[in-house]
C-alpha positions as CSV (number, residue, x, y, z in Angstrom):
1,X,-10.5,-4.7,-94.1
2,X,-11.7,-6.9,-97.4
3,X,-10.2,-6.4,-100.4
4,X,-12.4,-9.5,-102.1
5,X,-13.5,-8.3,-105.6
6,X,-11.7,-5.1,-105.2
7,X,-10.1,-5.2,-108.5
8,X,-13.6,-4.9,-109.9
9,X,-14.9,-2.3,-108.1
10,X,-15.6,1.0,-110.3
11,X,-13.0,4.4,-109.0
12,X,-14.6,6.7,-106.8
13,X,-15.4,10.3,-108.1
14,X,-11.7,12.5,-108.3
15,X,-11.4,14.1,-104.8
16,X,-11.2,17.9,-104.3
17,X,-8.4,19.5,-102.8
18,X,-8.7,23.0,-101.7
19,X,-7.4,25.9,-103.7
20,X,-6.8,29.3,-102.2
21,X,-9.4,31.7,-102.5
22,X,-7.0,34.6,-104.4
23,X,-8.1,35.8,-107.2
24,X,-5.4,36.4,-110.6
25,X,-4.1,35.0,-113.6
26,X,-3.9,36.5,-117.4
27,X,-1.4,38.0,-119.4
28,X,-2.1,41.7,-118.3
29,X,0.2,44.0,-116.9
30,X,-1.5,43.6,-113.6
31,X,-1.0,40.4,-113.5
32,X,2.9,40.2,-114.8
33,X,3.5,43.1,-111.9
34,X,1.2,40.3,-109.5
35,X,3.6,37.6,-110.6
36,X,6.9,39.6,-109.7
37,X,5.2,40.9,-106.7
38,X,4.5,37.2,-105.6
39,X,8.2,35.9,-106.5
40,X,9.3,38.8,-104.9
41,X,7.9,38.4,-101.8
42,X,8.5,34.4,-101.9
43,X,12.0,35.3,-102.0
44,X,12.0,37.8,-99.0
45,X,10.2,35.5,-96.5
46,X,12.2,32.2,-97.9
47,X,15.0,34.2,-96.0
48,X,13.2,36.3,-93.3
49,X,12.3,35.2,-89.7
50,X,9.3,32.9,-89.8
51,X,7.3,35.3,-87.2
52,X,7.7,37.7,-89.5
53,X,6.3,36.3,-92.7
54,X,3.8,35.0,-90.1
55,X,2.8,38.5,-89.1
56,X,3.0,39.7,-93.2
57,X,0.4,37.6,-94.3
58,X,-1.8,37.6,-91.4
59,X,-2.3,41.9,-91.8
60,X,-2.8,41.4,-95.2
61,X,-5.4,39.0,-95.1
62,X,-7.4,40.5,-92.1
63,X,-6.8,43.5,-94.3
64,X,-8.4,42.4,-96.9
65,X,-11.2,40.8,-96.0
66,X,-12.0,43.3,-93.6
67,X,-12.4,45.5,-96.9
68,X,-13.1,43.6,-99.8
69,X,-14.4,40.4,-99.0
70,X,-16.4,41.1,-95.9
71,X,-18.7,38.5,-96.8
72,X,-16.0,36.1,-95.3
73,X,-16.6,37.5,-91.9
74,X,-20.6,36.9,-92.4
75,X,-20.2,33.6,-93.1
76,X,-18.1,32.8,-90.4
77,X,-20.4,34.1,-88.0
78,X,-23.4,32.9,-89.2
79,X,-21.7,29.3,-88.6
80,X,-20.3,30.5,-85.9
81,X,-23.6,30.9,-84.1
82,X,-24.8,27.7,-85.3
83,X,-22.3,25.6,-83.7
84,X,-21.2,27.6,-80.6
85,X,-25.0,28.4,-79.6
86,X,-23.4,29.1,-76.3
87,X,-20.7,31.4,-77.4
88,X,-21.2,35.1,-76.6
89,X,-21.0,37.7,-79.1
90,X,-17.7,38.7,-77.7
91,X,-16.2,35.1,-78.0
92,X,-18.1,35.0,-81.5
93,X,-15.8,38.4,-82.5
94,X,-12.6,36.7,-80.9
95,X,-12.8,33.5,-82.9
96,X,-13.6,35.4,-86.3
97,X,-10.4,37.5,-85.8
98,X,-8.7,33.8,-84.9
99,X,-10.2,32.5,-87.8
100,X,-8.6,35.4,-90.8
101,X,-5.5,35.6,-88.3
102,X,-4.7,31.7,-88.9
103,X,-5.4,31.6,-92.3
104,X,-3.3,34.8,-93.1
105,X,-0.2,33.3,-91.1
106,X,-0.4,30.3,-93.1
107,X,-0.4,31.4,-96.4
108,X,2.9,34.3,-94.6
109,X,4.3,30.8,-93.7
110,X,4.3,28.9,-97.0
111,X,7.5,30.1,-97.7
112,X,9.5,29.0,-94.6
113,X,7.8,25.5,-94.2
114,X,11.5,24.4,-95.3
115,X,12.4,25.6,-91.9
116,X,10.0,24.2,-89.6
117,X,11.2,21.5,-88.4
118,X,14.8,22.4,-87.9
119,X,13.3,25.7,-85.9
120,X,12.2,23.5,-83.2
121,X,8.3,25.4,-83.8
122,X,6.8,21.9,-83.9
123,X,5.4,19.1,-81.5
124,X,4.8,16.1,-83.3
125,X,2.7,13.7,-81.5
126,X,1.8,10.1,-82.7
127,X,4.4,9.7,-85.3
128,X,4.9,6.6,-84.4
129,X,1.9,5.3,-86.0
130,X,4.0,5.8,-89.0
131,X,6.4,3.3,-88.1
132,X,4.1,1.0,-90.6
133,X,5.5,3.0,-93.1
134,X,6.9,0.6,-96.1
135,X,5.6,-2.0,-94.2
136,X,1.7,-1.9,-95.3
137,X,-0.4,1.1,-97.2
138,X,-0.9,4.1,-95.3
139,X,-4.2,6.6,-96.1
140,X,-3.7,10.1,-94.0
141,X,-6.9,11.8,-93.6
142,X,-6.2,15.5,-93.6
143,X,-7.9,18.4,-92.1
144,X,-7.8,21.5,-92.7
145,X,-6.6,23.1,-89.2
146,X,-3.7,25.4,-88.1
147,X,-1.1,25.1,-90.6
148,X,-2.3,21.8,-92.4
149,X,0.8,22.2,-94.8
150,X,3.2,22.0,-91.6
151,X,2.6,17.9,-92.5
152,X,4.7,17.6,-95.2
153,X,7.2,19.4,-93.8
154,X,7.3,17.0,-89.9
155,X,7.0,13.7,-92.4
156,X,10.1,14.7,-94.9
157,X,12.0,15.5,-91.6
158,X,11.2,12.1,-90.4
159,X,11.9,10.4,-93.8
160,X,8.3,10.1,-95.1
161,X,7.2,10.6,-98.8
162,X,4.0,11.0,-99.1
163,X,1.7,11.8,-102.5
164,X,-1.4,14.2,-102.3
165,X,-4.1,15.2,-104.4
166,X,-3.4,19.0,-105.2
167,X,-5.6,21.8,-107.0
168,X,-3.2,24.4,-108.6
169,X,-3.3,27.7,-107.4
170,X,-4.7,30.6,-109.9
171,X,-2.0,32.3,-110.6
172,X,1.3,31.4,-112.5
173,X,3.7,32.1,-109.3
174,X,1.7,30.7,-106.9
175,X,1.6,27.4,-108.8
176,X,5.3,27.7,-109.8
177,X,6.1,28.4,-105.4
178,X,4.0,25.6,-104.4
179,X,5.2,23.4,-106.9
180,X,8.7,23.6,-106.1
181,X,7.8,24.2,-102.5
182,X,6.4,20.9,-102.3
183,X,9.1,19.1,-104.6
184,X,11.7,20.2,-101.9
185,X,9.7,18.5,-99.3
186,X,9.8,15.0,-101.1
187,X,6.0,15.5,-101.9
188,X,4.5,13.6,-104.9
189,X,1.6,15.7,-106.3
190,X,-1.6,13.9,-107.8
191,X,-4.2,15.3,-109.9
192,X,-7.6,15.5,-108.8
193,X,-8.2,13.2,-111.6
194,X,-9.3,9.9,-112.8
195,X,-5.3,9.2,-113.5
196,X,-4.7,10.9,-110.0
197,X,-7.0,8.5,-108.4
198,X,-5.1,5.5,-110.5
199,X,-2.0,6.8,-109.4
200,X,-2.9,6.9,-105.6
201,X,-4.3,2.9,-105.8
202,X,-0.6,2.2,-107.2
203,X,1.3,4.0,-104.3
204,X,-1.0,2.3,-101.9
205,X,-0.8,-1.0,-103.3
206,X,3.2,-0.6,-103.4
207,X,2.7,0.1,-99.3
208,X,3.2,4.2,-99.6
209,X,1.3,7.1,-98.5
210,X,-1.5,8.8,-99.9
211,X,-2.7,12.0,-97.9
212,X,-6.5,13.4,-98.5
213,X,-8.5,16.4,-96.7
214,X,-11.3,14.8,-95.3
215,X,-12.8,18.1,-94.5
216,X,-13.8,20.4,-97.9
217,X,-16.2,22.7,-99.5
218,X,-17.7,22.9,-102.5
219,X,-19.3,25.6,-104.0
220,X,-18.4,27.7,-101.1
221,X,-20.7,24.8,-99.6
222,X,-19.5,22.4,-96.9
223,X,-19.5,18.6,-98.0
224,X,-17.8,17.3,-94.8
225,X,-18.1,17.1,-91.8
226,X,-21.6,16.6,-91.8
227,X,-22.4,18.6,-89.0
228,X,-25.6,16.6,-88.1
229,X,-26.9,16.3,-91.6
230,X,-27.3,12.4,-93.5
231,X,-23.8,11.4,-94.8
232,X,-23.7,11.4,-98.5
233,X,-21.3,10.1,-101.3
234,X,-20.4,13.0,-103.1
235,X,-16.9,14.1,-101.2
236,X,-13.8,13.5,-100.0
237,X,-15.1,11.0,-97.9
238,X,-16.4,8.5,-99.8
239,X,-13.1,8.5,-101.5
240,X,-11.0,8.3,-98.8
241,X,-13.3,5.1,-97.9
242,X,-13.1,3.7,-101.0
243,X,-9.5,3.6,-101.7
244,X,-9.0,2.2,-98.5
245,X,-11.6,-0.5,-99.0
246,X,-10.1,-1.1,-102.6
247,X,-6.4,-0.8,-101.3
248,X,-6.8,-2.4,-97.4
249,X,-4.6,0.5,-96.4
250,X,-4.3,2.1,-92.7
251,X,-6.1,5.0,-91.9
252,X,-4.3,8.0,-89.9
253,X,-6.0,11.2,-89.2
254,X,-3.7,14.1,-89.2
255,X,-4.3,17.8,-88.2
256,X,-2.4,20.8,-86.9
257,X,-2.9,23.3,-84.5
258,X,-1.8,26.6,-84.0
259,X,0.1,27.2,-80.0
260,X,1.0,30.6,-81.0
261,X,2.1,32.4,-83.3
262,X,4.4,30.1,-85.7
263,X,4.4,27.4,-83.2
264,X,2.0,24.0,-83.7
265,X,1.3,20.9,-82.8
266,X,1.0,18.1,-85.4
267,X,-1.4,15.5,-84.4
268,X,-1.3,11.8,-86.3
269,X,-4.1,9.9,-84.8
270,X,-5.2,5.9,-85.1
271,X,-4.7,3.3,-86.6
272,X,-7.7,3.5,-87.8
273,X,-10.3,0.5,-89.8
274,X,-13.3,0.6,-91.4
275,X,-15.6,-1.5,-90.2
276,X,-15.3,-5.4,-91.4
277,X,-17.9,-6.9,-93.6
278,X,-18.9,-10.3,-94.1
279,X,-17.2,-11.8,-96.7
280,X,-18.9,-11.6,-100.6
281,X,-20.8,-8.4,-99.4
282,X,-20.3,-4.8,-100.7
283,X,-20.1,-2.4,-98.6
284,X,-22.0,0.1,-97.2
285,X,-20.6,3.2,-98.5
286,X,-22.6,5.6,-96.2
287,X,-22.0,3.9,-93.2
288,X,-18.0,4.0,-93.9
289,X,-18.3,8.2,-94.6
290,X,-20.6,8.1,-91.4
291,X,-17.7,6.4,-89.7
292,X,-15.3,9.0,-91.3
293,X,-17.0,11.8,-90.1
294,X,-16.9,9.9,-86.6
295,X,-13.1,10.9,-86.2
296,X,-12.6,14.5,-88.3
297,X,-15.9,16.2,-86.9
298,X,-15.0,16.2,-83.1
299,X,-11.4,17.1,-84.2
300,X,-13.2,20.3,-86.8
301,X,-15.5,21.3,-84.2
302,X,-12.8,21.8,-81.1
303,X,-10.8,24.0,-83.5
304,X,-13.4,25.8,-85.0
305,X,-11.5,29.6,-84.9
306,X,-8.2,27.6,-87.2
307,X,-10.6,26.1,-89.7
308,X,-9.8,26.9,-92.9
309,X,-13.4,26.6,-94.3
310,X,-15.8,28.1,-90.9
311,X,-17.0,30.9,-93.2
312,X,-18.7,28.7,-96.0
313,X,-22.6,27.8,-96.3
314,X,-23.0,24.6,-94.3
């Protein structure tokens, strides 16, 4: 990849990261009795078997959206029948109840991700395209599949740091958890900033990691993949592309999926390039998402029932 001029080019928009869909925050009494409620339970599963905060937050979601946010369950079906046309109502239903299941078990399994590794619950494949790590700048495209925070957790085990972009939770305990969640795992957090952005070119250029979800929604609107539609500039992306254009850093694509229960596989794929261009020519910024797109979509689309974002407008 070129890098000619790079130090000209103008940052790419701040990326998005996702931010859970839970409602909170104030200074009410609801919300104090929410933020012991949330430390509380933190606490428990930190120390409880993993299938069992598994199970917890899995009934609670499908719970909960079942009665108060059953709009979630529209959306996933409406998408659903778009891209499974040949999926039966029946396999329509089963992959709904996949869908709240996985994201219920991952939010149960936040707490335990410090025992992961050491429970023998994951099969890492392709780690050893990280062996380049130190050696030359790594870019980890991220999707957001089985338990996508399951990452951190296989790469500190292995000796990686990494840096991420990171949206705060709404609440106070939730950010405070995932703060220090994520500080135990080695995990540098970037802003979803201009002087997040600044700090990711740095890591890169000093030969580190930077990890960014490729796949995200706006606006309860999907931005990638593209699903068939004319790439675009304004996501993920076009970032990811960018800073490895501006950076000439190694793209990995890394995803997780759920075996059973609390049990995954961790997938790091490539190396990956964009494609070269001649020297002295910009370029095409499109054609690089397109290219993007090329390696997440197949991934999104064969794990459609784990994806965190199946129920939003595409």
């Amino acid at each position: 990849m070129k890098e000619d001029g790079a130090e000209h080019e103008p940052l790419p928009q701040p990326p998005v990261a996702a931010a859970p869909r839970a409602a909170g925050g104030g200074h009410s009494f609801a919300a104090r009795a929410q933020y012991v409620w949330e430390h509380g339970l933190n606490r428990l599963l930190r120390v409880a078997p993993i299938d069992f905060g598994s199970a917890v937050g899995s009934a609670i979601v499908r719970f909960n959206v079942k009665h108060n946010r059953p709009w979630i369950i529209t959306g996933a079906r409406r998408n659903l029948r778009q891209l499974r046309p040949e999926a039966s109502e029946a396999e329509i239903e089963a992959m709904i109840h996949s869908f709240l299941d996985n994201v219920g078990r991952l939010m149960g399994e936040f707490s335990t991700l410090h025992r992961m590794m050491q429970s023998g619950r994951v099969q890492v494949h392709g780690v050893e395209v990280m062996r380049l790590y130190g050696s030359r700048p790594i870019l980890a495209i991220v999707l957001h599949t089985g338990n996508w925070e399951v990452l951190s957790a296989a790469l500190d085990y292995y000796g990686i740091s990494i840096s991420t972009f990171y949206a705060p939770p709404e609440t106070a305990a939730q950010r405070e958890i995932a703060e220090a969640t994520r500080k135990r795992l080695g995990v540098r957090l970037l802003q979803p900033t201009r002087r997040g952005l600044v700090d990711a070119i740095d890591v890169l250029t000093n030969r580190g990691v930077v990890a960014i979800f490729g796949d995200e929604a706006r606006n309860a609107r999907i931005m990638a993949p593209l699903f068939g539609r004319p790439p675009h500039s304004a996501g993920n992306l076009d970032v990811a592309a960018r800073l490895a254009r501006r950076t000439g850093a190694t793209i990995v694509v890394a995803y997780c999926v759920r075996i059973r229960r609390s049990n995954f596989r961790l997938t790091l794929d490539g190396p990956f390039a964009l494609p070269e261009i001649p020297a002295n020519e910009p370029p095409d910024r499109l054609a690089d998402v397109a290219c993007l797109n090329a390696l997440i979509e197949p991934i999104i689309r064969a794990h459609l029932d784990q994806w965190y974002f199946l129920d939003d407008a595409l």
